[in-house]
SEMARDO-943445 format. One record per residue (C-alpha): x, z, y. Coordinates in steps of 0.001 Angstrom, whole numbers, padded with zeros to 6 digits, always signed. Each point is the difference from the previous one (the first is absolute). Layout:
BEGIN
XZY...
//
This chain:
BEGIN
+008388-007517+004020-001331+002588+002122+002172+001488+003073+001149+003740-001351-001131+002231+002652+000887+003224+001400-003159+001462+000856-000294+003507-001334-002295-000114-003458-003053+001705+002470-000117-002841+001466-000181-002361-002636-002881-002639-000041-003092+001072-001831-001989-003284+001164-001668-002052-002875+002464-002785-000799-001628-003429+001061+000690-003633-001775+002682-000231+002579+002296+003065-001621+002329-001787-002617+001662+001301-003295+003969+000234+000879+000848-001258-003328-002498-002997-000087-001804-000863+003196-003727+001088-002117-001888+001788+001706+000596+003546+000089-002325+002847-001110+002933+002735-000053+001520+001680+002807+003554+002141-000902+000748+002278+002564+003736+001183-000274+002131+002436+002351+001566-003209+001041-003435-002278+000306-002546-002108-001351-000113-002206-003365-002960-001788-000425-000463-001660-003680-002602-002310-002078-001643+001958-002670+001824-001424-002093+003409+001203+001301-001219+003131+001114-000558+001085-003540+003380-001744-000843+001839+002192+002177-002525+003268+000070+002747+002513-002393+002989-001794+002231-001649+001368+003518-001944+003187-000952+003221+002523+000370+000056-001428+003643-003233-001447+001010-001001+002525+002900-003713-001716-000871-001971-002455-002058-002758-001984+001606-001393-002191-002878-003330-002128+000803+000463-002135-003438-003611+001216-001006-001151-002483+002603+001646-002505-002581-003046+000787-002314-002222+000767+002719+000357-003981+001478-000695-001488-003640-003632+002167-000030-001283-001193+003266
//
């Protein structure tokens, strides 16, 4: 799982995520980046839209790249 930081939501990471950033529910790779008061969840596509409604009250931010899921099968 990723470490919970306590970095102030400013300074949250806005860098692409890479093959080496990992779904915390199932070790995919991520394409989602939940930034919360209390830190980072980074999901799978999959779970990301699993737990979307769950997070939204308290998501301080929503990085999705999952269009590069559709983007990879065109090239």
């Amino acid at each position: 799982m990723t470490q919970i930081t306590t970095e102030s939501p400013e300074l949250a990471s806005t860098a692409p995520l890479s093959a080496l950033d990992r779904c915390d529910s199932c070790g995919a790779q991520a394409y989602v980046r939940v930034t919360l008061a209390t830190g980072e969840l980074l999901f799978c596509a999959h779970h990301a839209s699993r737990f979307k409604e769950k997070l939204a009250d308290s998501a301080v931010a929503w990085h999705d790249e999952s269009s590069r899921l559709l983007d990879d099968q065109h090239a």
